[in-house]
MARBAVEX-381078 format. One line per 8 residues: number of its first residue (from 1); for each residue y, z, x of C-alpha. Coordinates in Angstrom, 2 decimals, decimal comma. Last residue first. Example, Ala and Ser with C-alpha at 12.3 -4.5 7.8 and 13.67 -1.06 7.14 Angstrom:
# residues 2
2	-1,06:7,14:13,67; -4,50:7,80:12,30 .
END
This chain:
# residues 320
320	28,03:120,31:16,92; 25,72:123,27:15,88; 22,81:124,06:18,13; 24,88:127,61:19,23; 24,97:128,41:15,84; 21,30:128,20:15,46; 20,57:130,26:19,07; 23,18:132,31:16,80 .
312	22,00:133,32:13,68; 21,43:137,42:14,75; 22,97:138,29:17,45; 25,66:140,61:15,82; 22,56:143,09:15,16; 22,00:143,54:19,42; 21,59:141,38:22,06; 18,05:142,95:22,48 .
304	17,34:141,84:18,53; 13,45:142,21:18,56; 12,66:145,11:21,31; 16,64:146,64:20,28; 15,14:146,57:16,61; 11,40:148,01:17,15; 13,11:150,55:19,10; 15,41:151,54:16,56 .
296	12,78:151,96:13,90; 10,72:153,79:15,89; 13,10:156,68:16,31; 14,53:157,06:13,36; 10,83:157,18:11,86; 10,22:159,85:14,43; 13,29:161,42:13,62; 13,32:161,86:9,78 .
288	9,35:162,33:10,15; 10,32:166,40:9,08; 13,37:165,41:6,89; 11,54:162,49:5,04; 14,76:162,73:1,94; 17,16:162,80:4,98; 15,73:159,13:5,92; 18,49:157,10:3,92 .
280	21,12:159,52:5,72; 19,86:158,12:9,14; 19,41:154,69:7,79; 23,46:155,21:6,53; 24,64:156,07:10,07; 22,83:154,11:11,68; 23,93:150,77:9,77; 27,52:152,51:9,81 .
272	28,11:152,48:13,34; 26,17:149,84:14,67; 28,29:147,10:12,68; 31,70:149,01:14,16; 29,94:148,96:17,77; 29,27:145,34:17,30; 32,57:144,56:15,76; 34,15:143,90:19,41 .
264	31,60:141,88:20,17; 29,21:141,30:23,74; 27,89:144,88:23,58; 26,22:144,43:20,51; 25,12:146,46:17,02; 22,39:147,88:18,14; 23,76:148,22:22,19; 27,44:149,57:20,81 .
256	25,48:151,94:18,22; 23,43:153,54:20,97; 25,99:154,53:23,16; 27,74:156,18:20,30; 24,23:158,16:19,27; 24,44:159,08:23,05; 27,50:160,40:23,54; 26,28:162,57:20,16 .
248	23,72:164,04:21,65; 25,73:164,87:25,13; 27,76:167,02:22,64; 30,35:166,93:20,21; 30,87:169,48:17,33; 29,21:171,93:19,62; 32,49:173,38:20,99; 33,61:173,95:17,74 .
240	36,44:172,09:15,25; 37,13:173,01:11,63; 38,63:171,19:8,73; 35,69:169,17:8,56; 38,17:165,58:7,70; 40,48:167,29:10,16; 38,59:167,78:13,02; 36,79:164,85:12,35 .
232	40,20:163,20:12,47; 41,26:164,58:15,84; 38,18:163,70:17,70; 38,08:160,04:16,62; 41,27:159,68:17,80; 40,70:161,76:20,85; 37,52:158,79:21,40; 40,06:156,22:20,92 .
224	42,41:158,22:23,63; 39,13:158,24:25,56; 38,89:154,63:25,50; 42,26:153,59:26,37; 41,94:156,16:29,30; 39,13:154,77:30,70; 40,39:151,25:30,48; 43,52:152,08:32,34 .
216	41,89:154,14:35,02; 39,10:150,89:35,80; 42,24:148,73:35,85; 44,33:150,67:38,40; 41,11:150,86:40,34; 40,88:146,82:40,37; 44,14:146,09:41,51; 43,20:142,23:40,72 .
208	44,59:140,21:43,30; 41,90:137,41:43,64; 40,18:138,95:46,48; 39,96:141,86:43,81; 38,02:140,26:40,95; 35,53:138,86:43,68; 34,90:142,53:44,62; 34,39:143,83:41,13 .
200	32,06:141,31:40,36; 30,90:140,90:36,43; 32,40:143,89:35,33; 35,24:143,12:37,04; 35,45:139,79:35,44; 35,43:141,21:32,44; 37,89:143,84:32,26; 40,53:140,99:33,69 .
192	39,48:138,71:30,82; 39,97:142,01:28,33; 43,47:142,19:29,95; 44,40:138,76:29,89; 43,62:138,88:25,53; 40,53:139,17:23,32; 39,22:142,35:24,40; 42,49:144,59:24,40 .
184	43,83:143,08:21,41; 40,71:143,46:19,53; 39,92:146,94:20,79; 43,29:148,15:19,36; 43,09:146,49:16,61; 39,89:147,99:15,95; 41,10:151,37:16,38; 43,60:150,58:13,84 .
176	41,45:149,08:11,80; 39,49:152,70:11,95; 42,61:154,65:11,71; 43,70:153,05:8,34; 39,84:153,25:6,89; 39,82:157,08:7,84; 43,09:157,99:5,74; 41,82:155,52:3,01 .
168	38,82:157,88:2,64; 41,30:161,07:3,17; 43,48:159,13:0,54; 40,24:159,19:-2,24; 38,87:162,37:-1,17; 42,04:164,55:-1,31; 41,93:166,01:-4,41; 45,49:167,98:-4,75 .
160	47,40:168,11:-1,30; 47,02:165,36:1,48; 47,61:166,41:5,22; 44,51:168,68:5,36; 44,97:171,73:6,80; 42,90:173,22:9,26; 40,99:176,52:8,22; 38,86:176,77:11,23 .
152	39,04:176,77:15,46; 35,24:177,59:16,88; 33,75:180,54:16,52; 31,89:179,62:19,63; 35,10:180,41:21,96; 38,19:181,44:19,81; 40,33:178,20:21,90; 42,89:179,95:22,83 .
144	41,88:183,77:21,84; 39,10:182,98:25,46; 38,58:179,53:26,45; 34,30:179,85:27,01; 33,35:177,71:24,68; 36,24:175,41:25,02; 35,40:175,06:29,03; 31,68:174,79:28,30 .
136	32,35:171,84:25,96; 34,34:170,07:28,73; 31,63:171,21:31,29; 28,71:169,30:28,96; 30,87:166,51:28,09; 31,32:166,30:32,26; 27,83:166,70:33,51; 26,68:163,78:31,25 .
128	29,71:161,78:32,53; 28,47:162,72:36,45; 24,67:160,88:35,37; 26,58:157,38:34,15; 28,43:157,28:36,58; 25,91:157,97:39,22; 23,66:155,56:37,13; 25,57:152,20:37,65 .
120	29,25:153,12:39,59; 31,18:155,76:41,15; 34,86:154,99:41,84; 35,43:155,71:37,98; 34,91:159,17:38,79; 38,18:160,38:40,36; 41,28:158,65:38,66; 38,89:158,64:35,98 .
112	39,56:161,87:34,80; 43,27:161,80:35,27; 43,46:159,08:32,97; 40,84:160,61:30,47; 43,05:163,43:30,30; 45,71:161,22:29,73; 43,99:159,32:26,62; 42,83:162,76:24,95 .
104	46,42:164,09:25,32; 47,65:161,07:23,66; 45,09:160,78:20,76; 46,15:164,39:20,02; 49,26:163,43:20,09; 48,61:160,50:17,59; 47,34:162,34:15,48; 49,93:165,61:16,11 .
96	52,87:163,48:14,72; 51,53:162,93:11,39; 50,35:166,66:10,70; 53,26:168,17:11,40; 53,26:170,62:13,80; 52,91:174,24:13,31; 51,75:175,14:16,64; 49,30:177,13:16,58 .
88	48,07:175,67:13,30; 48,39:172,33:13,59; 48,88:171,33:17,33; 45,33:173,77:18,20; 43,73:171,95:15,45; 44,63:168,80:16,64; 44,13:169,80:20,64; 40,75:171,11:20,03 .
80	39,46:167,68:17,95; 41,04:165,42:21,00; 39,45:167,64:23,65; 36,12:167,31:21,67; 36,40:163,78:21,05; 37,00:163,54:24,80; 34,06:165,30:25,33; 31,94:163,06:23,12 .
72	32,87:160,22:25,15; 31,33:161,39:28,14; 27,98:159,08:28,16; 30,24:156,06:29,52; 28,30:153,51:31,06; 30,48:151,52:33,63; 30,65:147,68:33,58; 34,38:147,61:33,17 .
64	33,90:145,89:29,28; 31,32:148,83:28,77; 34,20:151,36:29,19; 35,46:149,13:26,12; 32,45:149,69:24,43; 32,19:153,60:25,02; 36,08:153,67:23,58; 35,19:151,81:20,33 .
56	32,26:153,89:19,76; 34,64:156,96:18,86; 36,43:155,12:16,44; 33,20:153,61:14,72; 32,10:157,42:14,85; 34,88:158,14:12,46; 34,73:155,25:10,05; 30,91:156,01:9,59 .
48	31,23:159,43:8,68; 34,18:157,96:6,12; 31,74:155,90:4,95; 29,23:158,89:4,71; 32,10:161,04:2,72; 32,99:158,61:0,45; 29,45:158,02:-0,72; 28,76:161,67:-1,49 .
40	32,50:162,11:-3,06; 31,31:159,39:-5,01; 35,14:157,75:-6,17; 33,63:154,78:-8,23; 31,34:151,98:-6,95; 33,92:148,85:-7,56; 37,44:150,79:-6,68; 35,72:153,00:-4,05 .
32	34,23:149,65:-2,31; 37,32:148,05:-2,53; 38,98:148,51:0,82; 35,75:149,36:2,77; 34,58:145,40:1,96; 37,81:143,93:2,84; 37,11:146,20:6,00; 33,84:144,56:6,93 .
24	34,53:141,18:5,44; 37,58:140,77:7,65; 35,56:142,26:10,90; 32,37:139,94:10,21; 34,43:136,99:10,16; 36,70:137,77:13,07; 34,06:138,78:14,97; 31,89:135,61:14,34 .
16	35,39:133,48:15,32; 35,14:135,69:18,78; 31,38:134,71:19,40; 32,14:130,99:18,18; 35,21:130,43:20,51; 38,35:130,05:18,33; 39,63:126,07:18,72; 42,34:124,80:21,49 .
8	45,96:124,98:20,00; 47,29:121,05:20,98; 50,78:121,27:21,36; 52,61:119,10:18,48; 53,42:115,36:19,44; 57,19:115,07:19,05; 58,32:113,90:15,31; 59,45:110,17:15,16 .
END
């Protein structure tokens, strides 16, 4: 007689929607080259969109804490400066300096938030504006080390010949990384942790939490994604300057978590690329590129205010 098997309770909908939309999403980046052809146009918007996914990644999970993180751009910045600086300075190989550069990005972050994660709602929010704009100001004005508004140039590129094809798998590879990394944070004990202390940081510590210790460790997982992120633009451009990332562009990341929705992990990948390609869709209206940019997203956040994953699932939820 075999022994009853454990009983494995079933995937919540919201997470079994991620999963869905996450497989098709990078099933769909796998092939797309082999189906469309190599476009070096259409490579280099997906692999636009594959880069700011990365970044997004770390303003969600500051999300998960309940702080609003407009800084991420900075850490981009400090993660784009210390790749080029790692390859030619330095001379290192191109494989160890990613995830170096990720490193340096994640324990500045640390250190960062040691100090400004006690602040909460819109003083956080107002002291990370401050902060991408003094990072930037600090490269700007680094002297020889970081050539100031020239910028650093001339990277190399860690595939020789015609690199669009690898760079494009290159920038898939990090992106399901990233997204592994999000996953595993979100759906595990330590995104439940992240959540209740966004819901009530105080009740979350009467029952043990070291709630600080938390708030530093999600900060600096998200600003080693947003180093990531950093590093590879820095690479995929070659060139890095302190106005590669700004308070803008904090802001364009902030914006494709809430379109695409703050409550799943593929929200911020989904917001990503949709804005991304309407944006380049609109080029051909360059002076109402904005305007219509504009409009467009608030009619969606007024009609979808959970954001694109919403959509379908007041008629999920009626399911048996």
């Amino acid at each position: 007689m075999q022994p009853p098997q454990p009983h494995r309770p079933a995937m919540p909908a919201p997470q079994r929607r991620d999963a869905v939309v996450v497989t098709v999403f990078m099933a769909a980046l796998l092939v797309l080259p082999l189906v469309l052809g190599p476009s070096r146009y259409m490579l280099s918007v997906l692999m636009n969109c594959a880069g700011l996914s990365l970044v997004a990644f770390g303003v969600w999970i500051t999300f998960s804490i309940g702080r609003i993180n407009i800084c991420q751009a900075g850490f981009a910045l400090i993660g784009g400066y210390a790749m080029a600086i790692l390859l030619s300075r330095w001379g290192v190989n191109f494989w160890l300096a990613l995830p170096l550069a990720a490193l340096v990005a994640g324990i500045a972050g640390g250190l960062i938030g040691a100090f400004i994660l006690k602040l909460k709602g819109i003083y956080f929010a107002m002291l990370t504006i401050c902060l991408t704009e003094a990072i930037r100001l600090a490269f700007l004005n680094g002297g020889d080390f970081t050539q100031g508004s020239h910028g650093i140039t001339g990277l190399p590129q860690p595939f020789a010949g015609d690199s669009a094809l690898p760079m494009y798998y290159l920038a898939v590879g990090l992106l399901a990384l990233g997204l592994l990394v999000t996953w595993r944070v979100h759906y595990s004990r330590l995104g439940r942790i992240f959540r209740a202390m966004r819901l009530n940081e105080d009740l979350a510590e009467s029952f043990g939490t070291h709630v600080w210790r938390y708030r530093v460790l999600a900060f600096s997982i998200a600003c080693g994604l947003g180093g990531l992120g950093g590093a590879y633009f820095a690479v995929f451009t070659q060139s890095v300057y302190p106005q590669s990332f700004t308070v803008e562009h904090s802001i364009y990341y902030m914006l494709f978590c809430f379109l695409g929705g703050l409550e799943f992990v593929s929200g911020a990948l989904l917001g990503a690329f949709a804005l991304t390609i309407l944006f380049e869709l609109l080029s051909q209206f360059q002076q109402f590129q904005t305007l219509i940019y504009g409009v467009l997203m608030i009619v969606v956040i007024l009609l979808l205010p959970n954001g694109l994953m919403s959509i379908g699932m007041r008629n999920e939820g009626n399911k048996p």
